[in-house]
N, C-alpha and C positions, 0 to 999 in steps of 0.2 A: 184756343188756348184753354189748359183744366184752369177750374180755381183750388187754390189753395188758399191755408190759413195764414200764406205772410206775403206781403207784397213785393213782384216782381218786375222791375221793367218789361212793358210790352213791346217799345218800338226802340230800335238801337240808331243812336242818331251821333253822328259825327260831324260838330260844326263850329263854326268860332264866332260868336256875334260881334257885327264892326264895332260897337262900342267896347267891347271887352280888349279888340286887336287893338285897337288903335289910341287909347286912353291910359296912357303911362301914367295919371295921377289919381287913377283911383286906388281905391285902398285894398291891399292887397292882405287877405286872412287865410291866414295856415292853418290845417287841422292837423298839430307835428305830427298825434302819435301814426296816422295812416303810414305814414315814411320812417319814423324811428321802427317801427313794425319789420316795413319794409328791407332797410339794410339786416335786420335780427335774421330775416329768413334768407337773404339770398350771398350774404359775405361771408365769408371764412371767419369760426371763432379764431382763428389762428390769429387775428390782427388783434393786438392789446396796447393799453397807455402805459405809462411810464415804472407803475404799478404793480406790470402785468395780469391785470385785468382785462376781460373780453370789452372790446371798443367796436366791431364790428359796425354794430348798431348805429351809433354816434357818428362812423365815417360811413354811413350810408346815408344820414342823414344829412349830414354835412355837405355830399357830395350835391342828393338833390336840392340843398338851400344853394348851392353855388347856381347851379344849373336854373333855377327858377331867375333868382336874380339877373345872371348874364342873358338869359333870354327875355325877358320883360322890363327889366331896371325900373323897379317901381320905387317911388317916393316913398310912399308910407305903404311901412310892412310890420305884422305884428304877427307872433305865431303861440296859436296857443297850444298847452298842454293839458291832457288831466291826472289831475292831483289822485283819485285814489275809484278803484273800480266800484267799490260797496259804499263810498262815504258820504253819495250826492245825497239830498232830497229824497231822490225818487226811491231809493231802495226804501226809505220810511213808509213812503204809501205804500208798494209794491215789494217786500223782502227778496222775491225769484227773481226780478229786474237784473238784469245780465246776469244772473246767476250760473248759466250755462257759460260762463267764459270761466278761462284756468285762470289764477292769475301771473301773473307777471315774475319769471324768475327772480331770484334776488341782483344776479348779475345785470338781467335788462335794465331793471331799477335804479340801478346803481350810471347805468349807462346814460337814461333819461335825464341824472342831475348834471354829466356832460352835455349833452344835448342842449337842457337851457341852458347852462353856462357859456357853452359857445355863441347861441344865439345874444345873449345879454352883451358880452364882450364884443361880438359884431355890431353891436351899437342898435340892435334888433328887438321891440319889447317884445318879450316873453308874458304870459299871463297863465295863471294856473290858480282853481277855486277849490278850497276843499267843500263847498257849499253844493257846486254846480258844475257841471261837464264843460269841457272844451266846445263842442256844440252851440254852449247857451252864449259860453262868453264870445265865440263867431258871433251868433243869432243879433247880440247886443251890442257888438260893435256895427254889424250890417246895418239894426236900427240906427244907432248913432249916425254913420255916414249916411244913410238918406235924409236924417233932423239937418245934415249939415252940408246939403248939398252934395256930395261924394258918391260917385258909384264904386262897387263892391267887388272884387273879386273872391270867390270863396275856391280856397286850392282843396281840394280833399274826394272823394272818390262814395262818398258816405251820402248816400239816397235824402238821409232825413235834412240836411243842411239846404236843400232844395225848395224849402219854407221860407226863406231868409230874400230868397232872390226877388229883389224889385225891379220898378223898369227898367233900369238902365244898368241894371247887375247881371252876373253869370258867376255858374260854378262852375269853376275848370279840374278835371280829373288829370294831372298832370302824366301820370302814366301813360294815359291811352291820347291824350292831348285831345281830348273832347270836351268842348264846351256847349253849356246850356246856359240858355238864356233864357228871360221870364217865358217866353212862347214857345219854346223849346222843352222847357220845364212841362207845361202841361199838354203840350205832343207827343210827349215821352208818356207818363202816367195818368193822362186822360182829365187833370186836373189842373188848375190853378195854384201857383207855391203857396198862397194865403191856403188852401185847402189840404196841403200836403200832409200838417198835422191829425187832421181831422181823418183823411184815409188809412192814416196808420194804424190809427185806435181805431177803425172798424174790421180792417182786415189782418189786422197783427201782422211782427214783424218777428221772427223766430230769432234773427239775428241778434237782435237784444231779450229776446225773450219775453213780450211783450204780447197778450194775450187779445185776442180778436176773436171777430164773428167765425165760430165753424164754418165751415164748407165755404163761405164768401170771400173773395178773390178780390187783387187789385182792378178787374175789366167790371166788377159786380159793384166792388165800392165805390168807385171812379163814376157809377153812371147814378149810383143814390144820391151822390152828392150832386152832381151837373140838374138832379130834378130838384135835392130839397135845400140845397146851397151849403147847410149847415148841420152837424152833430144833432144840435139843440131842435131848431127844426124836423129833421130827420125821426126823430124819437115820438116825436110830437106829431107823426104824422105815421107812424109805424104801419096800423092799419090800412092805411091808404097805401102802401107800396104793393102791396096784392092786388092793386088796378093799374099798374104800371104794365107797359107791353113788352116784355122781355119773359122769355123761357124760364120759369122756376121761383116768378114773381111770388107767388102766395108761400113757398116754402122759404125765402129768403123771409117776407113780411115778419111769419111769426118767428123766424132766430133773430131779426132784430128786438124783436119786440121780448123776445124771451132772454135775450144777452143785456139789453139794456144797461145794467150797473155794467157789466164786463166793457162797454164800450165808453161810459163814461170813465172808468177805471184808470182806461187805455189810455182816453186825451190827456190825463192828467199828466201823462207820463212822456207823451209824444212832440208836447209842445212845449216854448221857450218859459225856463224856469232861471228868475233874473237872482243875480247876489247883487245885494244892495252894498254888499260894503266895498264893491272895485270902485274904485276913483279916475280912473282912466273916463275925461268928459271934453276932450277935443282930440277931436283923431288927425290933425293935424301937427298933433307931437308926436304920432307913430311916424316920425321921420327917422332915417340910417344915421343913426350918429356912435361911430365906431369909436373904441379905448384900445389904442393902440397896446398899451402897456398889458391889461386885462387878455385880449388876445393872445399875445407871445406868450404867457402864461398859460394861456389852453393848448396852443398848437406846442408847448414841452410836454405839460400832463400826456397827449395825445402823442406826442413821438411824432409829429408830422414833418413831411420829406421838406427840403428847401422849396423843393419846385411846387407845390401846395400850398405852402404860406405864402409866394411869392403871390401865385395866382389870385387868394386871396385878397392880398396888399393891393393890388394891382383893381383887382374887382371893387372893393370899396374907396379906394379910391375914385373910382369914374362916378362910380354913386353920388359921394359926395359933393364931388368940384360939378356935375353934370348942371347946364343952364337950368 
C-alpha cells in the first residue's frame, strides 16, 4: 500500500460484535449530520414542508431514525448535532481546520432545525455545542456511559469517532452495517482506539484538513506508535526511529523530528475537546420519552403522509410500553 498524508483504512472488516448484537441497553449515539447529509444528496428537492421549502434532508433523516430504531430498539438514544462548521475551538488554534468544506446551503440549515425538532418531539435528546463538534459531545457521552457502567454504541461512518470505543463498545456505520469493536478497531488501523487520536495528528487527515507528517502513511504511523506507544514519547525519541527495522526508517526519523510542532499542532485538534457547560450527567435520562402533541405539530410542518405518522405512533409506542 503507498503512503499518503491522510489516513486510510487498510483492512475492510465486516462484523457485528456479540455485545453490540445482543445488548438492547446500551447507549445508543448518533452522529445526525452523516444522515441529514445523506437524505440532502440522495432525495428529490421536489419533497418540501408545509412552507414549501426543501425537506428532502429531514425525510431522509427521519427515515434512517425510524429504521435505526425499529431495528435495534434501544433505550437510551441521544443524537447529536453540530452547531456551526467554523465556530468550534479548533478553528481558534488551527483557522484552515475544515476549511476545505463549503458550507452548508441556507435551505440545508434550515432543514437541520427540522431535523432536531423532530428528534426533540420524538422524545429523543438532541445535543448541539456552539463550543465543540458533534464528535466531542459522542466522545463525552461514551466517557460518561463507561463512568456509568453502560456500553456505547457510536452510529456514524466517521473514522475519528473510533477513539471513543472501549471494551465493551462498537461503532456501527449504519449504511454499510458494519461494526467495529475495540479489537476490530485496531485490526482495521493497526492501532488501539486510545491511540486513534494520536495517528491522526501524525499522518493527517485531508478530510478535515488537518495537517500531518509528509510522505507518512496510516501503515507508517500505525507502526511508530505500536513501538513508542505515544505522541509524547514518540517525539522524545525521534532519533531513535532511524534504528527501527522498517524501509525508510532514517528518512521518516528526521520528518518527525523536523514536523514536530506540525504534529503536535495536529493532536490538539484530533482529540476530545470537552464543553464544560452541557449538563447532560446521567445517561440514563437519554431514555425515549415522546410529546405526542409536539410531534403532530412536526409531521403538519413536514406534510407527512397518514401512513408515516401511523408508523411512527406505532414505533414509539413499542419503545415506550417495551419490558
Amino acid at each position: 500500500m503507498s503512503e499518503t498524508g491522510s489516513c486510510r483504512s487498510r483492512v475492510a472488516i465486516v462484523a457485528a460484535p456479540v455485545a453490540a448484537r445482543s445488548d438492547q441497553n446500551a447507549l445508543y449515539l448518533v452522529d445526525s449530520s452523516i444522515y441529514v447529509f445523506r437524505g440532502w444528496h440522495t432525495l428529490p428537492g421536489s419533497i418540501v414542508d408545509a412552507d414549501g421549502r426543501p425537506a428532502n434532508a429531514v425525510y431522509g433523516f427521519i427515515e434512517f431514525l425510524y429504521q435505526l430504531i425499529s431495528r435495534r430498539k434501544p433505550r437510551l438514544l441521544a443524537c447529536a448535532f453540530d452547531e456551526s462548521l467554523t465556530g468550534s475551538g479548533r478553528n481558534a488554534v488551527y483557522p484552515e481546520y475544515k476549511a476545505n468544506r463549503s458550507p452548508a446551503p441556507e435551505d440545508l440549515k434550515k432543514q437541520f432545525a427540522h431535523c432536531k425538532n423532530f428528534v426533540t418531539a420524538a422524545g429523543i435528546t438532541a445535543l448541539a455545542s456552539n463550543k465543540v463538534e458533534a464528535d466531542d459531545i459522542i466522545g463525552m457521552l461514551a466517557g460518561l456511559a463507561h463512568e456509568q457502567d453502560l456500553a456505547s454504541v457510536i452510529v456514524s461512518a466517521d473514522k475519528d469517532l473510533c477513539q471513543f470505543v472501549g471494551k465493551n463498545d462498537a461503532v456501527w456505520d449504519f449504511a454499510k452495517d458494519v461494526w467495529l469493536d475495540a479489537r476490530l478497531v485496531e485490526k482495521k488501523f493497526g492501532v488501539r482506539p486510545n491511540q486513534i487520536a494520536d495517528l491522526l495528528a501524525i499522518c493527517g487527515d485531508k478530510v478535515d484538513n488537518i495537517p500531518g507528517v509528509p510522505g507518512v502513511g496510516v501503515a507508517t504511523a500505525a507502526r511508530l506508535l505500536i513501538k513508542w506507544g505515544n505522541i509524547d514519547n514518540l517525539l522524545a525519541n525521534a532519533d531513535k526511529v532511524a534504528g527501527m527495522k522498517f524501509r525508510g526508517a532514517q528518512r521518516v526519523s528526521a520528518l518527525v523530528a523536523t514536523h514536530a510542532d506540525t504534529i503536535r499542532l495536529a493532536r490538539q485538534l484530533t482529540g476530545l475537546w470537552i464543553d464544560e457547560t452541557m449538563t447532560t450527567n446521567n445517561c440514563h435520562e437519554l431514555n425515549i420519552q415522546p410529546n405526542a402533541d409536539a410531534l403532530e405539530g412536526v409531521f403538519d410542518q413536514l406534510q407527512m403522509s397518514t401512513a408515516r405518522r401511523e408508523k411512527w405512533r406505532r414505533l414509539l409506542e413499542q419503545v415506550v410500553t417495551a419490558p
